[in-house]
NUZALO-734475 format. One record per residue (C-alpha): residue in one letter; x, y, z. Coordinates in nm, 4 decimals. Example, Ala and Ser with C-alpha at 12.3 -4.5 7.8 and 13.67 -1.06 7.14 Angstrom:
2
{r=A xx=1.2300 yy=-0.4500 zz=0.7800};
{r=S xx=1.3670 yy=-0.1060 zz=0.7140};
//
This chain:
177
{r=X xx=20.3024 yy=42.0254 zz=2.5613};
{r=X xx=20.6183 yy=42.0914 zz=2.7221};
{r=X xx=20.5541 yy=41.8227 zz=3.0103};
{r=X xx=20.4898 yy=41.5753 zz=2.7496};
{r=X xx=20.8104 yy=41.5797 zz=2.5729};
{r=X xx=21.0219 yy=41.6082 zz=2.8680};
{r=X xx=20.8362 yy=41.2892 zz=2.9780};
{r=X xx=20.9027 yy=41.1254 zz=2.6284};
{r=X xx=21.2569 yy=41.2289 zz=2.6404};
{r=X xx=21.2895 yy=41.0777 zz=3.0212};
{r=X xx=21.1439 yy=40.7756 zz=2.9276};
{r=X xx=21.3569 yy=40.7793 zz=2.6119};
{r=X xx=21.6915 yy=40.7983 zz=2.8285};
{r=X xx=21.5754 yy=40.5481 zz=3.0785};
{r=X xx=21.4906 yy=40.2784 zz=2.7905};
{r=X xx=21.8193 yy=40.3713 zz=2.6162};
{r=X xx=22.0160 yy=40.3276 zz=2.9358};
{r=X xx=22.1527 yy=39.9832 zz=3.0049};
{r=X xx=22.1863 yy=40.0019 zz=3.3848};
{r=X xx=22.0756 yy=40.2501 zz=3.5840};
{r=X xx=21.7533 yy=40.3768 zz=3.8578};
{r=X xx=21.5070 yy=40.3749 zz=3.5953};
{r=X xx=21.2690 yy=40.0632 zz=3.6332};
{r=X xx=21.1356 yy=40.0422 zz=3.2932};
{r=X xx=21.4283 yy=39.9146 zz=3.1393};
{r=X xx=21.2938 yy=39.6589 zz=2.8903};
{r=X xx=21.5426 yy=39.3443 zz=2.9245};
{r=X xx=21.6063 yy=39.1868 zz=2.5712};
{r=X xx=21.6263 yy=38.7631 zz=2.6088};
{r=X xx=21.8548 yy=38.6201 zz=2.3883};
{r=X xx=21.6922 yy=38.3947 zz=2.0850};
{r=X xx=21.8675 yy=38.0584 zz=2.3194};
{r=X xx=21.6931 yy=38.1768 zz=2.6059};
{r=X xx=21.3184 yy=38.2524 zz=2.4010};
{r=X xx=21.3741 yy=37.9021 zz=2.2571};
{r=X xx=21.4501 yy=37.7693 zz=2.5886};
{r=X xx=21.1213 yy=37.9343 zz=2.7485};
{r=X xx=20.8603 yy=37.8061 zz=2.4683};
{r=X xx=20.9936 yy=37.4453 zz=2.4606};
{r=X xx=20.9379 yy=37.4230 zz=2.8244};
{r=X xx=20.5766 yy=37.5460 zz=2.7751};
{r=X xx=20.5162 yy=37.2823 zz=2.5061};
{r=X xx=20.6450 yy=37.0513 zz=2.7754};
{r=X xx=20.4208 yy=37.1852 zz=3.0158};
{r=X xx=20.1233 yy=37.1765 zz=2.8114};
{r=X xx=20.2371 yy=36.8649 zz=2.7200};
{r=X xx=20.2819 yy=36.6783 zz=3.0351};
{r=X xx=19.8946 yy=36.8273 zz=3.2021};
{r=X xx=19.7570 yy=36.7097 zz=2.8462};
{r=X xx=19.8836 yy=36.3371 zz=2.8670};
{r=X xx=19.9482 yy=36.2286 zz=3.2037};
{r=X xx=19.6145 yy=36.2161 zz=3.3066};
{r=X xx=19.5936 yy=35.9287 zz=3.0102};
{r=X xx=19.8892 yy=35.7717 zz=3.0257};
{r=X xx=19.9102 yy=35.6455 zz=3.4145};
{r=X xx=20.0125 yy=35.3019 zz=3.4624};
{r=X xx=19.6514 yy=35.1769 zz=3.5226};
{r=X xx=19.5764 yy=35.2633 zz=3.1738};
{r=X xx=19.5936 yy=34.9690 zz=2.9061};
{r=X xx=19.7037 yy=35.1491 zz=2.6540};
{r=X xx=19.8058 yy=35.5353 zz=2.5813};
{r=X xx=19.5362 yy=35.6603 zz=2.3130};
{r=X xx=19.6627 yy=35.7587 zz=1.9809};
{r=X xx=19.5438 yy=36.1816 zz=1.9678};
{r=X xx=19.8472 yy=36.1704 zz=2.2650};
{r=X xx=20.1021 yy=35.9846 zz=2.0629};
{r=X xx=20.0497 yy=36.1905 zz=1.7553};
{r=X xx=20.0653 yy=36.5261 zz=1.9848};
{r=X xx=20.4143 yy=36.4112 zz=2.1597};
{r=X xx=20.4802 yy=36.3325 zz=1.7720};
{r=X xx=20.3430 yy=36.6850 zz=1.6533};
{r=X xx=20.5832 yy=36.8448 zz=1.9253};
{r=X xx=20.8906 yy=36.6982 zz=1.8445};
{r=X xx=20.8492 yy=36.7899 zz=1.4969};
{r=X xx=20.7902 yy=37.1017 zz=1.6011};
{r=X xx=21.1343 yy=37.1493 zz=1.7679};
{r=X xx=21.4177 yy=37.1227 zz=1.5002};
{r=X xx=21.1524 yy=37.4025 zz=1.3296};
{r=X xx=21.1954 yy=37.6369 zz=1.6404};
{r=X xx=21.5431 yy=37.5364 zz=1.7015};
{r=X xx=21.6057 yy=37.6252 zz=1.3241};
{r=X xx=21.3819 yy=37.9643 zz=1.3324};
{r=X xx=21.6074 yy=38.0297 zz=1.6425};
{r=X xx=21.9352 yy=37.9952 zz=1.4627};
{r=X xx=21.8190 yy=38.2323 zz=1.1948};
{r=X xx=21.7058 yy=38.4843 zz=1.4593};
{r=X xx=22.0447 yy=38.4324 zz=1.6923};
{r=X xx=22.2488 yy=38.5165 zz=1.3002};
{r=X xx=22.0328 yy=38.8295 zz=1.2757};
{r=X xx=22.1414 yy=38.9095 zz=1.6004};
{r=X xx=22.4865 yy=38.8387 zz=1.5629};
{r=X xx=22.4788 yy=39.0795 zz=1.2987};
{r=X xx=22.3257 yy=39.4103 zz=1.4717};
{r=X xx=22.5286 yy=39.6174 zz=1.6496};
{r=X xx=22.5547 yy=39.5660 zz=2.0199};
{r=X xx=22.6859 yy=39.7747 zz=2.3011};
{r=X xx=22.8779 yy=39.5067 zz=2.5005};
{r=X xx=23.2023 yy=39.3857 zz=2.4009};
{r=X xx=23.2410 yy=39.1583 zz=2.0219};
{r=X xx=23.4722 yy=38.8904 zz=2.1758};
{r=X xx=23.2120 yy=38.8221 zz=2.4632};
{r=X xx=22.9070 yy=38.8745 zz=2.2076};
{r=X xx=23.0904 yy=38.6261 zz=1.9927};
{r=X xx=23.1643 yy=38.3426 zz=2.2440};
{r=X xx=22.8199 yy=38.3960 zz=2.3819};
{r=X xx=22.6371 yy=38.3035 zz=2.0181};
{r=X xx=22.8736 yy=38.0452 zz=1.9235};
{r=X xx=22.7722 yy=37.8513 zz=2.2525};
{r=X xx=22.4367 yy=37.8836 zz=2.1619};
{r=X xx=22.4708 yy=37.7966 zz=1.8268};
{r=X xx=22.6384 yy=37.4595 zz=1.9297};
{r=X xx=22.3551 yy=37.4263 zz=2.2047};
{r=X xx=22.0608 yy=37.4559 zz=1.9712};
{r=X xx=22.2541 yy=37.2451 zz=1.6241};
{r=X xx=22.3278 yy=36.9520 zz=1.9348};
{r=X xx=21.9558 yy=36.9808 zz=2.0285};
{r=X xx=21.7922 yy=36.9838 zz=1.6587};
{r=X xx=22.0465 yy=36.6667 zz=1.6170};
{r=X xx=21.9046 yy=36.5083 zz=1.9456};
{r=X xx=21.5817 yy=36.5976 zz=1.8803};
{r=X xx=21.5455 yy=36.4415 zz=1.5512};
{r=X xx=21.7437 yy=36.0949 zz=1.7259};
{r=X xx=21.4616 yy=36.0723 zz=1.9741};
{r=X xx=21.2232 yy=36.1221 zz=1.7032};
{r=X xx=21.3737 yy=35.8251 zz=1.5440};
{r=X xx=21.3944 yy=35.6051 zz=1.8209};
{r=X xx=21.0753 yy=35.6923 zz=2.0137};
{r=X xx=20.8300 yy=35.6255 zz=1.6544};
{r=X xx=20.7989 yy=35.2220 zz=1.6961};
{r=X xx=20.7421 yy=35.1863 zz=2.0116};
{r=X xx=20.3883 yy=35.0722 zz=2.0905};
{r=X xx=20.1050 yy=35.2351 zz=2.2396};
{r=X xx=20.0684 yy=34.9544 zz=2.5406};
{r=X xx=20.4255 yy=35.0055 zz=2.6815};
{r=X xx=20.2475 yy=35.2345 zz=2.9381};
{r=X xx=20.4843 yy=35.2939 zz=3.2380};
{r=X xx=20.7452 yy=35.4137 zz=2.9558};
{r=X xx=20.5025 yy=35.7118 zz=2.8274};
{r=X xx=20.3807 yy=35.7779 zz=3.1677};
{r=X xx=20.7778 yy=35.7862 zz=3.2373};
{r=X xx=20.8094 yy=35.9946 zz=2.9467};
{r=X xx=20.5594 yy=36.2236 zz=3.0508};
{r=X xx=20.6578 yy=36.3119 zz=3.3773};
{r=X xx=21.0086 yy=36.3570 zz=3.2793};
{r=X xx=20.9495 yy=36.5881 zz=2.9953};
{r=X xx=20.6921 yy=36.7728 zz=3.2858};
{r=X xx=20.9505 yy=36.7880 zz=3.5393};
{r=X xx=21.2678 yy=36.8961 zz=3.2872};
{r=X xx=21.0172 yy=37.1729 zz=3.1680};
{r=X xx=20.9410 yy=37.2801 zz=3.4766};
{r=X xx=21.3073 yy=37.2722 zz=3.5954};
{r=X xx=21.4124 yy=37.4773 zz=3.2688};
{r=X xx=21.1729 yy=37.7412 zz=3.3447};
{r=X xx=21.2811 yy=37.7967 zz=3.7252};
{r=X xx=21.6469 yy=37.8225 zz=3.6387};
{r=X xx=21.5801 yy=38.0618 zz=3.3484};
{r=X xx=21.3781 yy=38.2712 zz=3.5615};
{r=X xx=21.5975 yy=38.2710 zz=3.8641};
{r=X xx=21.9073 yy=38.3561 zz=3.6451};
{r=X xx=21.7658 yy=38.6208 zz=3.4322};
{r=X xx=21.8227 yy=39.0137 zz=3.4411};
{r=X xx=21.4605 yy=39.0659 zz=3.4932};
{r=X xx=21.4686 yy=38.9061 zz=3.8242};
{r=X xx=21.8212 yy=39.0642 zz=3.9380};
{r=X xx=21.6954 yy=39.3913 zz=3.8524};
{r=X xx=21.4290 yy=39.3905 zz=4.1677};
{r=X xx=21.6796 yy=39.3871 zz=4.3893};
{r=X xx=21.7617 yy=39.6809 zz=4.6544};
{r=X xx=21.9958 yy=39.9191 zz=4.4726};
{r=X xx=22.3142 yy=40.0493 zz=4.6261};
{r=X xx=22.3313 yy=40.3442 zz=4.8507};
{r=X xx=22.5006 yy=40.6154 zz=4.6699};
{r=X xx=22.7663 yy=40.8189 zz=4.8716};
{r=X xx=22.7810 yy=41.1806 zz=4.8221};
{r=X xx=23.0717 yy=41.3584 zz=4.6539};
{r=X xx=23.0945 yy=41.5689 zz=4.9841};
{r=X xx=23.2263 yy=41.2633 zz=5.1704};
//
């Protein structure tokens, strides 16, 4: 019994610890960066859905496409909304790092995600009469939303703490030196 709580308290310090040699140390994504990560999936998913319908040979794009590009960009000012709410909750909760950083950090996201749910809602807008035999545009369409997604999803993954964390830690000196 002994062995098992000094491994629950071990893995209890290493989780609590926000740098440090342990490797489980669970790395929290802001609610920006979630949002971020499941609109470029839905772009994704998107893009391998449609362009296979949409390429320029086509006549026209069919309509189950148009009303799931539709479907999706409804879907966004929801998420970008849900992740407001959820970057307030966590603007409220205590934090270890500094308030003035914390601060200037969620009010840049803020702005980010009310700009996008404005944006969003303007393509939505514009993008609704245009017809189903301008072809090149959706194929367009398509593989720009595919490509942006894909883009998103690199430089998320290349600049997050996750993927900094794998890398060789420093040699520590000894205090006899």
């Amino acid at each position: 019994m002994s062995s098992d709580s000094a491994r629950n308290n071990k893995t209890a310090r290493c989780t609590a610890q926000s740098t440090g040699d342990c490797p489980t140390t669970v790395v929290q994504q802001r609610p920006a960066q979630t949002l971020v990560t499941r609109e470029a999936w839905g772009g994704i998913v998107y893009g391998c859905l449609t362009l296979p319908f949409t390429t320029p040979a086509a006549t026209a794009v069919p309509e189950w496409a148009q009303l799931f590009g539709l479907a999706l960009l409804a879907a966004a000012p929801v998420l970008r909304l849900a992740c407001w709410r959820a970057m307030i909750a966590a603007g409220l909760s205590a934090s270890r790092r500094a308030a003035a950083a914390r601060l200037d950090e969620q009010c840049r996201d803020e702005r980010r995600v009310r700009r996008g749910a404005l944006l969003i809602v303007g393509a939505t807008v514009v993008l609704l009469p245009i017809p189903p035999t301008w072809v090149r545009f959706w194929f367009v369409l398509g593989m720009v939303t595919t490509v942006l997604a894909l883009v998103a999803l690199v430089t998320q993954q290349c600049r997050s703490p996750a993927h900094l964390r794998f890398r060789r830690p420093r040699r520590r000196r000894s205090p006899a030196r």
